[in-house]
N, C-alpha and C positions, 0 to 999 in steps of 0.2 A: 513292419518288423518290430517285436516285443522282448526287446533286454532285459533281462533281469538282474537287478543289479542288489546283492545282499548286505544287509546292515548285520555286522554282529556286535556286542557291548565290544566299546574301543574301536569299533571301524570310523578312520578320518576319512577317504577320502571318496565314501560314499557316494557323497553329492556330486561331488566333480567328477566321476564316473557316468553319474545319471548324466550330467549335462553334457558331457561328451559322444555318449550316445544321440543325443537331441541334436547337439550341433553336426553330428555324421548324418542325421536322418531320420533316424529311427525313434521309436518310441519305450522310454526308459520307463520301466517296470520294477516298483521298490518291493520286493523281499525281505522278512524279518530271520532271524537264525532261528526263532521256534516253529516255522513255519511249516507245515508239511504237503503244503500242496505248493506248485512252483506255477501257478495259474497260466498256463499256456500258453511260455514265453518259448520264444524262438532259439534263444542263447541265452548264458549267464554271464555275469560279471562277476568275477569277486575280487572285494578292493582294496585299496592297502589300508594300514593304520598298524593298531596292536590288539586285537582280537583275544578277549579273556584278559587283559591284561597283558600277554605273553608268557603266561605264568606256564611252570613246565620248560615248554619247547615252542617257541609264535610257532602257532598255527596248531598244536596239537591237542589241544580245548574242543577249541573250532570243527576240528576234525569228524567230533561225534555232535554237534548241534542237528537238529530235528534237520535242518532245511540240506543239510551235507549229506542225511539220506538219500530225499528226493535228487537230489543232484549227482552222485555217484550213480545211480542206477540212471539217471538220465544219459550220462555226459558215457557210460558204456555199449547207449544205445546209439550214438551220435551228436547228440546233443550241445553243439561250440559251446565252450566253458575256456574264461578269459583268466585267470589269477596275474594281478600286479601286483609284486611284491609281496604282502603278507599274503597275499590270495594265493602268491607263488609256493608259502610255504605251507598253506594247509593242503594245497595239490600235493605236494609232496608228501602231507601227512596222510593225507589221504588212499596213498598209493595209486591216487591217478596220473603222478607221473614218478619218473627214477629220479634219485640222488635226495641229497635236503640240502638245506642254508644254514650256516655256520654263523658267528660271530665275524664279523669283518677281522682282517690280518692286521690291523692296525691298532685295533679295539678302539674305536672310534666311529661316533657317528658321521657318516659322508651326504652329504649335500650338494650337490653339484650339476650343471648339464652337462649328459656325459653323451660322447660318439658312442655309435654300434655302427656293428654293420650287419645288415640282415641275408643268411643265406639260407634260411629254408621261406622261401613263400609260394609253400603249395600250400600253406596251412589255412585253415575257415579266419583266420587272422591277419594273417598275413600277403592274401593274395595282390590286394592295391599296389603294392612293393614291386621293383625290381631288384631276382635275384644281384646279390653282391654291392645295391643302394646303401649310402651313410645315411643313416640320419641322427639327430642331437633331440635324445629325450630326457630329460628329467629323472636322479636318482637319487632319492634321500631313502638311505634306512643302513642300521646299526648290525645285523645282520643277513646279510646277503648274500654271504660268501658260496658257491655253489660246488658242493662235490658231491663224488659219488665213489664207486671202486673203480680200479683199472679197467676190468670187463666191461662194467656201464657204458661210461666212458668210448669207449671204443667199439661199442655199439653203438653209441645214439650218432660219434659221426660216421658210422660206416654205412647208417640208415639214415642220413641224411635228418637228424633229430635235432641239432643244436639248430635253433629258429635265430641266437642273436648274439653276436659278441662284443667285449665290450675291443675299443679302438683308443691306441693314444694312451693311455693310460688303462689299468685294471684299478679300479676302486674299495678293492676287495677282499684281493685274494681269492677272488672264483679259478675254480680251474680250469684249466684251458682258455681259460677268457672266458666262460661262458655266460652270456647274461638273460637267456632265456632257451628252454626247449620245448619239445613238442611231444606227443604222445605219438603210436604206430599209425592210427586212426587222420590223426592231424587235427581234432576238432578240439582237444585241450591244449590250450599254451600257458606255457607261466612264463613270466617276465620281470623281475628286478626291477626295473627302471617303471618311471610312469608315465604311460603313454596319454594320461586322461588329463596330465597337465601341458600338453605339447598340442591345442587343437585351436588355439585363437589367438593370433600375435597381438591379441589385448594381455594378455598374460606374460610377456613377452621370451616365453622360450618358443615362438614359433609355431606351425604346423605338422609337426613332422611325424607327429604320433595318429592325427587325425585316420589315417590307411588302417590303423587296427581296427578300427570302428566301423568306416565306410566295406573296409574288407568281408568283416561277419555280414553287414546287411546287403551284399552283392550275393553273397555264397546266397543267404536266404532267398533271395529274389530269384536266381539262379533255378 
């Protein structure tokens, strides 16, 4: 199984996307943002940091890089496409998924391990999970905050779209709590929080993100 995991100028946590891929199993695959061919990876990554700088809108740079072609036409075909964090907000720039990210309601950046609780894992992400499982991943970023309109909203949970909320505290100001959704498809997820620091208790926030990983390369094996 071949992840592809994309470098844009300002991507941080590239690396530790790849290696989390590696330690689920599978074999991590590095993609450039001018790239135009996605060489024959099974699923994508894209991973947090500040992309373009954040200049604009995070994520809305990002949005038209060469390698977001190939991947939007991908990820319409099927194609699992992971976004954590800024990945979450180019998805959203992208219109590969609803709503955007806001500045946090505090205006402050937040750092923390934060509870979820996962209720959608029918997703190519989230299947290792049980529906209504906590688990404590990892959230650092400045903004995250998740909205959308009323209508959205009450779509994505009437279709079962919200993949993750936040528990215990909201970090944010996301609405609803929401700290991650999913496309109609299921094979794009974004997600705030990061899962790619939660896969080795050498790191010591635990395992608990390890299931997004192992998730995608089960769906492939599948």
């Amino acid at each position: 199984m071949r992840v592809g995991v994309v470098t844009f100028p300002g991507s941080l946590d590239d690396v530790d996307a790849a290696r989390a891929v590696t330690v689920a199993g599978g074999e991590a695959v590095a993609l450039w943002h001018g790239d135009h061919d996605l060489r024959g990876v099974d699923a994508v990554v894209l991973p947090g940091g500040f992309s373009y700088g954040d200049y604009l809108r995070c994520g809305a740079i990002a949005r038209f890089a060469p390698v977001m072609t190939e991947i939007i036409a991908a990820a319409q075909e099927g194609l699992p496409v992971l976004g954590i964090c800024n990945g979450f907000q180019i998805l959203c720039e992208s219109h590969l998924l609803p709503g955007a990210l806001i500045r946090n309601d505090a205006r402050r950046f937040v750092c923390r391990d934060q509870r979820l609780r996962l209720d959608n894992v029918a997703t190519a992400w989230t299947s290792e999970y049980e529906a209504g499982q906590e688990v404590v991943i990892p959230l650092k970023s400045g903004e995250g905050g998740y909205i959308a309109d009323a209508d959205t909203l009450d779509r994505l949970e009437g279709e079962g779209r919200v993949v993750a909320r936040y528990l215990e505290h909201n970090p944010n100001g996301a609405m609803r709590d929401i700290a991650g959704v999913t496309n109609q498809r299921g094979n794009v997820v974004g997600l705030m929080p990061h899962p790619e620091h939660a896969v080795d208790d050498l790191c010591g926030s635990g395992t608990d993100g390890l299931g997004f990983f192992r998730s995608v390369l089960a769906v492939a094996t599948a």
